[in-house]
N, C-alpha and C positions, 0 to 999 in steps of 0.2 A: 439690390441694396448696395449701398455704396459699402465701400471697403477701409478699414481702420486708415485716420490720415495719419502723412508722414510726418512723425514730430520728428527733426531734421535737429536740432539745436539740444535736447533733451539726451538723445540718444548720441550723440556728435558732440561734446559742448567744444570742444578746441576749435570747432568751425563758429563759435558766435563771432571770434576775431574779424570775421568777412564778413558777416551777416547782411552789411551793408551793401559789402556790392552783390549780394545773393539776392538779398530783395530787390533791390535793382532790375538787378539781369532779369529777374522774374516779371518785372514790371514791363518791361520791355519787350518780352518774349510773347506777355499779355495784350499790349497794342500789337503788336504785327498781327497777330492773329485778328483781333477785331479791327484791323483796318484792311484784311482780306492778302494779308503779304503770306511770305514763304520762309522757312524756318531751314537752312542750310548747315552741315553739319562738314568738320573736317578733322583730320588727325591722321595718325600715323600707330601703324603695330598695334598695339594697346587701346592708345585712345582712335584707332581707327576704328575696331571693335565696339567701342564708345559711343562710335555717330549711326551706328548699326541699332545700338539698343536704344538709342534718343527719340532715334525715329520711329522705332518698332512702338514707345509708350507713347508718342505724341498721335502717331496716323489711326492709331483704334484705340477703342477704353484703357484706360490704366487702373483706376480706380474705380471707375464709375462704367454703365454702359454704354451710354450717347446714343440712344434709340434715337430715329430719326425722326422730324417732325409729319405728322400728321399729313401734311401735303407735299409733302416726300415720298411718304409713301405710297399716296394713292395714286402719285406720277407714278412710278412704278408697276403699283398693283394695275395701271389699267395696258402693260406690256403683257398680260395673263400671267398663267400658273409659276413661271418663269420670274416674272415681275415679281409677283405675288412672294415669294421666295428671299426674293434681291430686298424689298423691302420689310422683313422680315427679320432679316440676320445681318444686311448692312448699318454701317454705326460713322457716326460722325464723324471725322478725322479734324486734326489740325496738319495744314498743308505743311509736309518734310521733305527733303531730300540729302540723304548722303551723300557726299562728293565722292567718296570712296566706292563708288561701286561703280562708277563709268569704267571698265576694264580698256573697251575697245579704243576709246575717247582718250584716255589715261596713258597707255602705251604709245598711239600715235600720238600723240603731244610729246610723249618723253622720247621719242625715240627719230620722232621728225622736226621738233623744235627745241625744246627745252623739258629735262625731268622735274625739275623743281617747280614747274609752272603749271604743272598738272589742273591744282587746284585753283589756282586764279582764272587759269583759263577760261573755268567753269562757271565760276562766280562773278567774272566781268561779262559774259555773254546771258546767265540765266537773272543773277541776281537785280532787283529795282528798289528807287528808293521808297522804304514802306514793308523792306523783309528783312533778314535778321540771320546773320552765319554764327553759327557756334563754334569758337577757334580753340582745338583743343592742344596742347605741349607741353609734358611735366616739363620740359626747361626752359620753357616760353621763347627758344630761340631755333625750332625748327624752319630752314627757309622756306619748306615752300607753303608752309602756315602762316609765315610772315608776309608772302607773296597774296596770298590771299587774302588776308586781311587789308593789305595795302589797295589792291582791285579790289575789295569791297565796298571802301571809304570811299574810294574815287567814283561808286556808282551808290552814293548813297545809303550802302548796306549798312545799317547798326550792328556793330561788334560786340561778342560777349565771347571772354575769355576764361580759358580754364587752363590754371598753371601751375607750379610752385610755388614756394616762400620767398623767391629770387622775383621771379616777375618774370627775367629776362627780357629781351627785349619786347614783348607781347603785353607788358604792365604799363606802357606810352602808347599805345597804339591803341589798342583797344577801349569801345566805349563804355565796357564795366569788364575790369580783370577779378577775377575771384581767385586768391592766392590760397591754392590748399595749405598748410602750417606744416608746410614739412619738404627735406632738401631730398628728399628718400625716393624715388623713384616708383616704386612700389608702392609706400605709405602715401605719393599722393594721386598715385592712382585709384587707392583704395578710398581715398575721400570724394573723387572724383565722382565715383557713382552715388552715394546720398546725394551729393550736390544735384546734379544731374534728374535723379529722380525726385526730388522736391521741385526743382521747376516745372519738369513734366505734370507736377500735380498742382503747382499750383492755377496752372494755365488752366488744366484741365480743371481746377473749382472754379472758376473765375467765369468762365466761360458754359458749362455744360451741368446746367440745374439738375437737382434728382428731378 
């Protein structure tokens, strides 16, 4: 049974000021997905934490279960007891990746070319046009979230930003900035996550019928 949806604006109203680019970025996050792209997450400390939990709601059920279809399964079920299993308790995902978690990838970059280039690195080599980076900065002027953003554009990546009341420099660049309503650090980190999870679900309605 699906699970109570997120009223976002209800329980939030100080975020209807974005609403705009919230639906937006949701509409966007919605095509990549049905045009079979890749959903890319980045940030630092906090909102690094951030691209951990995006992905963790997108890659399995959030609200819903995403049983798999029918002839999914029974690809599966004809690997035996084993299959039989796999297709069972495997569940749909929407294709994620955290940039944050390349350790190995991440060091050697920073340590043999550039640190700040970590994340472009990643997203000029993985990203195509048709996927979609999540650029996260309460001050929207982290470099090497700007770095990434800029190699994302450059390969086609649609941008969706998540920031402050400031923008910083991430409020031009990005192709939907969603300005939490607040200069606080903290308070826009804390808007940060309904944000976050109302995309997650709306993708996930949009996409994955009871």
């Amino acid at each position: 049974m699906e699970k109570k949806p997120y009223f976002l604006y209800e329980r939030y109203p100080a975020l209807k000021e974005c609403s705009e680019a919230i639906e937006a970025a949701a509409q966007t996050l919605d095509e990549t997905y049905k045009k079979g792209g890749t959903i890319y997450c980045c940030g630092n400390g906090g909102s690094a934490a951030d691209c951990e939990h995006i992905v963790g709601e997108l890659m399995k059920g959030f609200l819903k279960k995403r049983p798999l279809s029918g002839a999914e399964k029974e690809e599966l079920s004809s690997l035996g007891a084993e299959g039989e299993y796999l297709a069972a308790e495997l569940q749909k995902g929407v294709p994620a990746v955290s940039l944050v978690n390349s350790v190995g990838l991440g060091t050697a970059f920073a340590n043999d070319v550039a640190p700040e280039l970590i994340f472009a690195q990643q997203i000029y080599s993985l990203g195509k046009k048709g996927d979609a980076l999540i650029a996260i900065s309460t001050s929207g002027n982290s470099k090497n979230v700007i770095y990434a953003i800029l190699a994302a554009k450059a390969k086609g990546v649609k941008v969706v930003g998540l920031t402050g009341a400031s923008g910083g420099r991430m409020a031009a660049l990005c192709d939907h900035a969603i300005l939490a309503p607040s200069d606080s650090t903290p308070e826009i980190q804390e808007y940060h996550l309904p944000i976050y999870h109302y995309l997650c679900q709306k993708v996930e309605k949009e996409n994955f019928p009871e």
